[in-house]
SEKERO-744715 format. One record per residue (C-alpha): residue in three letters; x, y, z. Coordinates in steps of 0.001 Angstrom, whole numbers, padded with zeros to 6 digits, always signed. Example, Ala and Ser with C-alpha at 12.3 -4.5 7.8 and 13.67 -1.06 7.14 Angstrom:
% residues 2
Ala+012300-004500+007800/Ser+013670-001060+007140/
END
This chain:
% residues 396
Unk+124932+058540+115658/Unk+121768+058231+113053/Unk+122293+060789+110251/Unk+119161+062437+111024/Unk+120862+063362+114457/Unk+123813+065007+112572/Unk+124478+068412+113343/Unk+124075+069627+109331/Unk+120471+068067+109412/Unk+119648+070217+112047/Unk+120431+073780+110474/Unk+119060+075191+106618/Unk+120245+078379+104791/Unk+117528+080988+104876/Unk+118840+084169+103368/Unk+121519+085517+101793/Unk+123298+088567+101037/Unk+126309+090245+098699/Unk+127012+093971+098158/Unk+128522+095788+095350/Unk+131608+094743+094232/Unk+134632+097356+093802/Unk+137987+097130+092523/Unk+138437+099292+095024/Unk+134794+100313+096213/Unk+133933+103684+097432/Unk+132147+102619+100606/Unk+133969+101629+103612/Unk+134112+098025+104540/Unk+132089+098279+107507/Unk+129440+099955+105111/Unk+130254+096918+102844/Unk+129231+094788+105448/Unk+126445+096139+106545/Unk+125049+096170+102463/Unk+125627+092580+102834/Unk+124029+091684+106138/Unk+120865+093476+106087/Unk+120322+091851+102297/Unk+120317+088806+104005/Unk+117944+089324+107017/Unk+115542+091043+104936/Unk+116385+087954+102061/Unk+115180+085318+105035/Unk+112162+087705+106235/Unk+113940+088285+109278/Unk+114450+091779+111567/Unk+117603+092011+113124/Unk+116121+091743+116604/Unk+115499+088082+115660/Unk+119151+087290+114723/Unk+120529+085994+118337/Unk+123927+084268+116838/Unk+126904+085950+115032/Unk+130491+084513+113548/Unk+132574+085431+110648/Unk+135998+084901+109102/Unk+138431+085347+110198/Unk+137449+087699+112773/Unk+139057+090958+112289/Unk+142517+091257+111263/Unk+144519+095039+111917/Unk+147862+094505+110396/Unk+147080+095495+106970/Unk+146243+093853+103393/Unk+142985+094251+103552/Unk+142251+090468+104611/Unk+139416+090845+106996/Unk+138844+094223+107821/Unk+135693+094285+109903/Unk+134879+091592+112863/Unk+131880+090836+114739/Unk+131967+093377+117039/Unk+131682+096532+114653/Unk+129082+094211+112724/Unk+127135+093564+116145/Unk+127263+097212+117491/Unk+126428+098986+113554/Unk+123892+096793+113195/Unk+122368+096439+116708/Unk+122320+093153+117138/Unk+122010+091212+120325/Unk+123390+088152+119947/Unk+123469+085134+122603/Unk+126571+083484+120533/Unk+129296+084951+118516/Unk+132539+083674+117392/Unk+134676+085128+114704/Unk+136417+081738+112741/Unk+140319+082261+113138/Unk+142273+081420+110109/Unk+143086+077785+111331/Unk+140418+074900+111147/Unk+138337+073952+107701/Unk+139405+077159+105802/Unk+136963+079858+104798/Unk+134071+077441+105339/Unk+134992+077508+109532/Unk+132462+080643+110259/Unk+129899+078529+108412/Unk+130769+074957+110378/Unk+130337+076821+113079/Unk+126994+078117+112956/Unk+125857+075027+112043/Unk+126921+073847+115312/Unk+125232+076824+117585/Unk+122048+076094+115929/Unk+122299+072571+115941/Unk+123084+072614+120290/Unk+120365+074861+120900/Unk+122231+077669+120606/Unk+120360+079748+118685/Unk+117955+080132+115930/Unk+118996+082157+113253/Unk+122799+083115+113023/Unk+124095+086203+110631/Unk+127925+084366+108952/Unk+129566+087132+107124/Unk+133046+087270+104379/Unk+134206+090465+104349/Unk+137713+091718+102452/Unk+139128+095226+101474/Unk+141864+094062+099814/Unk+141816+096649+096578/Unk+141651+099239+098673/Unk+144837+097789+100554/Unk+146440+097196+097135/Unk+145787+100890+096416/Unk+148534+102018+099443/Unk+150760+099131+099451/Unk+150786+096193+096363/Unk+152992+094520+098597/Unk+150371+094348+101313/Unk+148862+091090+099606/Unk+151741+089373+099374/Unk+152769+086642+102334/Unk+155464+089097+103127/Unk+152814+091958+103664/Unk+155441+095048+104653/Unk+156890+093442+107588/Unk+160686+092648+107959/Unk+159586+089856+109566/Unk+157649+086890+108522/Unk+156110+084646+111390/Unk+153345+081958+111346/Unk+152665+079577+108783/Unk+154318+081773+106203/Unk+157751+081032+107970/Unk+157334+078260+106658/Unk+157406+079665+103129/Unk+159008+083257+102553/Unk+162565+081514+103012/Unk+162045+079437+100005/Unk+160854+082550+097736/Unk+157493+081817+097528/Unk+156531+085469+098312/Unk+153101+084948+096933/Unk+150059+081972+097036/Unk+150770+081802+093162/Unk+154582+080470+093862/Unk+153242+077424+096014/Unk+149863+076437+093929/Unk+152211+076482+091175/Unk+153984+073963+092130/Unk+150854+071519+092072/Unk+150287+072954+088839/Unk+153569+071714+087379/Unk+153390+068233+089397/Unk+149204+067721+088303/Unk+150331+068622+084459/Unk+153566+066406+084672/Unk+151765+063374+086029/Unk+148940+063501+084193/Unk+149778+064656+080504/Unk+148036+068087+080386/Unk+148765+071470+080111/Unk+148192+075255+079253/Unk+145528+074265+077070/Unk+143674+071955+079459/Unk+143644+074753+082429/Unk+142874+077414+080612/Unk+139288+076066+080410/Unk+138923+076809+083993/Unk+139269+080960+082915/Unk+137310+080782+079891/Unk+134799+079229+081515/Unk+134488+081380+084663/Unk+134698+084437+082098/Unk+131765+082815+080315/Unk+129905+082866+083249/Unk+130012+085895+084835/Unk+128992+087903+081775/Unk+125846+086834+083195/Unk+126676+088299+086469/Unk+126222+091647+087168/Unk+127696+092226+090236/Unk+131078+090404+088800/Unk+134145+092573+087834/Unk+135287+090838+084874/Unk+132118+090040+082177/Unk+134048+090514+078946/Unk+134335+086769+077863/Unk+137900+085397+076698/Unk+139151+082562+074409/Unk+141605+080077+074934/Unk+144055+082195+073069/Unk+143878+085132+075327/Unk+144316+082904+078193/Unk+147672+081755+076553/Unk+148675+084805+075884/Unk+148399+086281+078814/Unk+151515+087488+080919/Unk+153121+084497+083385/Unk+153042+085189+087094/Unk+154537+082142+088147/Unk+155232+079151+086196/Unk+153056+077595+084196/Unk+150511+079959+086141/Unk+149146+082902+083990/Unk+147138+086087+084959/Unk+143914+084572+083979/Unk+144408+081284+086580/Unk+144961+083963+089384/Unk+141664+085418+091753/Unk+141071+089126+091632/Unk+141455+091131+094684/Unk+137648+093401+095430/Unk+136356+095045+098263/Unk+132790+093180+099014/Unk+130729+091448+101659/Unk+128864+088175+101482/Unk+126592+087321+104101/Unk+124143+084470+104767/Unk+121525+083654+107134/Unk+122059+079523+109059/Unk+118507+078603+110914/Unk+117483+076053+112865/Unk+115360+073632+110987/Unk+112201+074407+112971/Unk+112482+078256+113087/Unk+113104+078080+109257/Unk+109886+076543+108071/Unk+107636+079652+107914/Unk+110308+082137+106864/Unk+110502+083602+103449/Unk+112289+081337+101356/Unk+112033+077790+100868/Unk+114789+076930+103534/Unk+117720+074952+101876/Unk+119063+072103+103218/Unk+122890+071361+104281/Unk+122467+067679+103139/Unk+125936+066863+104110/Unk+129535+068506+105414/Unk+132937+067577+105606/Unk+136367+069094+106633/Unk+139964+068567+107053/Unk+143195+070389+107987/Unk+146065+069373+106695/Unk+149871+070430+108058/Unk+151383+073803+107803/Unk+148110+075079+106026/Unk+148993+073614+102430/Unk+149317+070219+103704/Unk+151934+067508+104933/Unk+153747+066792+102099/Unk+154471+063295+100808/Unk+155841+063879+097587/Unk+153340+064055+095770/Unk+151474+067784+094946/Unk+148906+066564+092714/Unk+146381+065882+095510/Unk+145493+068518+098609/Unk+143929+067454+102299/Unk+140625+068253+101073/Unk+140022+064324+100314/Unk+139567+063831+103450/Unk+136785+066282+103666/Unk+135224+064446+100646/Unk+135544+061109+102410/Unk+133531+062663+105013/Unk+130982+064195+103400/Unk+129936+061156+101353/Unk+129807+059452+104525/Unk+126470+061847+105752/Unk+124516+061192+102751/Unk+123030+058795+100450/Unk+123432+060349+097505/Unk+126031+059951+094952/Unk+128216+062177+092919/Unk+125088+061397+090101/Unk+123211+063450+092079/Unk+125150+066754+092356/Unk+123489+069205+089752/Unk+126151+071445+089522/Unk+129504+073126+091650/Unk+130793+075913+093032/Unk+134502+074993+093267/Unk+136850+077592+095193/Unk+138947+078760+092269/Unk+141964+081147+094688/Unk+143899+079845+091642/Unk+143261+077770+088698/Unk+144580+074819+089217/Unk+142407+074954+092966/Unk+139161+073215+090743/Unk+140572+069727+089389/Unk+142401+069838+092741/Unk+139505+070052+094311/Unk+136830+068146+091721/Unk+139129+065137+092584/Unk+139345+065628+096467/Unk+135582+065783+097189/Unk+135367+062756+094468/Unk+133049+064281+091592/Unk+135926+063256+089481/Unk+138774+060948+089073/Unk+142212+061326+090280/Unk+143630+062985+086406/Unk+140345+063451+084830/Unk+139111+066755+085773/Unk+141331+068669+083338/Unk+140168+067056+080463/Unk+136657+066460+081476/Unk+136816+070410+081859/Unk+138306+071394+078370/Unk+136753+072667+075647/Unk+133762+074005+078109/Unk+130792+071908+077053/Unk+130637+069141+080045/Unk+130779+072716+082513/Unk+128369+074591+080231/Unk+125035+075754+082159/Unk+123363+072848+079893/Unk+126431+070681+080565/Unk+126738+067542+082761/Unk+128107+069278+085360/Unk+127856+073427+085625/Unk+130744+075042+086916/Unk+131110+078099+088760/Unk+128091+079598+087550/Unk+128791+082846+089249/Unk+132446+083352+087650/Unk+134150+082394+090288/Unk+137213+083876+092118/Unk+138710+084500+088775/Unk+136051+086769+087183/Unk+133330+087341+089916/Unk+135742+088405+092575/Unk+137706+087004+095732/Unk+134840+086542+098042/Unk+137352+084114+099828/Unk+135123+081493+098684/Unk+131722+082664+100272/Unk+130781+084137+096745/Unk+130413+080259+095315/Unk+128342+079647+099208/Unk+126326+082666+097919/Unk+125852+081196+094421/Unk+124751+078095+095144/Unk+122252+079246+097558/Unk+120665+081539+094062/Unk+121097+078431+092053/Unk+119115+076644+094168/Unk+116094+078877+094183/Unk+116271+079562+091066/Unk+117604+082864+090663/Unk+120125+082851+088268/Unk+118826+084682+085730/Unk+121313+084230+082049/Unk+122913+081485+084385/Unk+120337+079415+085720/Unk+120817+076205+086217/Unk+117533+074170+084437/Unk+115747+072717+087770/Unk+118689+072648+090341/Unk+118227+070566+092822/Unk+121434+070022+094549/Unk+124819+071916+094699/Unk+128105+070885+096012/Unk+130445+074058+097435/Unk+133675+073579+098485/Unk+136090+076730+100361/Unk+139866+076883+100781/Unk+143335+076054+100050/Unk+144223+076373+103504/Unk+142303+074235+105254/Unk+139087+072204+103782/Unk+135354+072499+103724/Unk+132700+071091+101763/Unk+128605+071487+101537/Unk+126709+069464+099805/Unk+123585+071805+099784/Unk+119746+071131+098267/Unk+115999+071841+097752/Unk+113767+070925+100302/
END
């Protein structure tokens, strides 16, 4: 297949959509959702009548914690919609960047035209009646599904496992504390140019270090806050998109992988993740080089999730992420690579990675405000710990 026949080239980004963060919020999620949604049609200078594809992730999830609360058919029925397509991303496949894949792929056949992918999680109001309920344990007595796999060995939370490739990354390649804690800082110095973040008080490297450990050598600061919020973007086809209201942005290239029992088959080592081979993919659909890539929105569930992933999608080499990261000045806004210019996971919010999807979108039109980007022109976005996806996204 040509590249110009690949399924990305087909489909742009045309609006996009976020509503007010809470920690918990006082709106319902389906309200949440609907915030989000209608930003984005209006964003792409759309009605809803015109939207005629729907998907989200996970789909809609009943059991508690908050996860996914609302699915596409309370979305479809508040909202009106009458869509031709819809299909709600299960947890499996390229992580959180699934619902995205697959609108790509509805416009792409001929599906559609313009499909609504929404993120939606209620997961501070969950933490409000249970603060087990976010744990892999939830309430249940029993544990089934990939966290079988897990629970028996004590890791009762995500922070027990990504600690482990904490430990293994620092071990093998001579850093530490005071490498990582960049990552915080960083995303803390960010978001105080983000209003719709929950954390905009900056920190130093010394409060990072002196902040409470939640799992070893992981500290409160290299762990994702838990919001209530929506995200919500608009994927056109290329030819419905040119007379719409923003410049349409292009999906230059994609790539995905799953790998195992959700973290990955493990080989011994934990210093790398399955996401490599989403890299290896995406580089394939392109011609452009890691030179190109003005700045990154690297899921940041934990930490130690960015040089994972900076590695994996190759903007960095295997060991060098750490220290190209540390003291804050290659990741600056003015730096040679700008890093999670919304805050990220850590300070922004757990959007479940559709937050850095939503920030590279404003990036790339130019509507950062305090944390533009000088004349972005290309983004890369990556989404998951569970299963791998990766956008290289740009101006058209």
């Amino acid at each position: 297949m040509r590249r110009e026949d690949y399924p990305e080239k087909q489909a742009r980004i045309t609006g996009i959509g976020q509503s007010q963060v809470g920690r918990p919020s006082d709106r319902t999620s389906l309200q949440l959702t609907l915030d989000a949604c209608l930003q984005a049609i209006a964003d792409a200078g759309l009605s809803v009548d015109e939207i005629d594809g729907l998907t989200c992730h996970f789909g809609k999830v009943t059991e508690g914690g908050g996860i996914s609360p609302v699915g596409t058919i309370d979305t479809m029925l508040a909202l009106g919609i009458r869509p031709v397509w819809t299909n709600p991303s299960s947890a499996e496949g390229p992580g959180h960047m699934g619902a995205i894949f697959q609108a790509i792929m509805a416009v792409a056949t001929g599906l559609c035209r313009h499909v609504l992918v929404f993120r939606t999680v209620g997961q501070a109001r969950a933490r409000l009646a249970s603060r087990a309920s976010t744990l892999l344990t939830g309430s249940r007595e029993r544990v089934d599904g990939g966290n079988a796999f897990f629970v028996p060995y004590h890791a009762h939370s995500p922070a027990n496992m990504w600690a482990l490739y904490a430990r293994a990354y620092f071990d093998k390649y001579g850093v530490g504390a005071e490498q990582l804690g960049w990552v915080a800082v960083n995303g803390r110095r960010m978001a105080a140019h983000n209003p719709n973040a929950i954390y905009r008080t900056p920190i130093t490297l010394d409060d990072y270090l002196s902040s409470r450990m939640i799992s070893t050598p992981l500290r409160l600061y290299d762990c994702d806050s838990h919001i209530d919020g929506s995200t919500a973007l608009i994927v056109s086809h290329k030819d419905a998109a040119k007379d719409l209201k923003n410049p349409p942005l292009a999906i230059e290239a994609m790539g995905m992988s799953v790998g195992g029992i959700g973290e990955g088959l493990h080989e011994g080592d934990f210093t790398a993740i399955p996401a490599t081979r989403a890299g290896e993919m995406l580089w394939k659909r392109t011609d452009l080089t890691r030179k190109d890539v003005d700045c990154a929105q690297i899921y940041d569930g934990f930490s130690i999730h960015v040089p994972l992933w900076l590695e994996a999608v190759g903007l960095l080499d295997p060991g060098e992420a750490l220290r190209f990261i540390e003291g804050g000045t290659r990741v600056a806004l003015d730096g040679e690579l700008p890093l999670n210019t919304s805050g990220g996971q850590l300070s922004a919010g757990r959007f479940h990675g559709y937050g850095h999807t939503h920030e590279a979108c404003l990036q790339l039109w130019g509507r950062g405000g305090g944390r533009q980007v000088r004349d972005a022109q290309t983004c890369m976005v990556v989404n998951g710990g569970y299963g791998y996806g990766a956008m290289l996204l740009r101006r058209t």
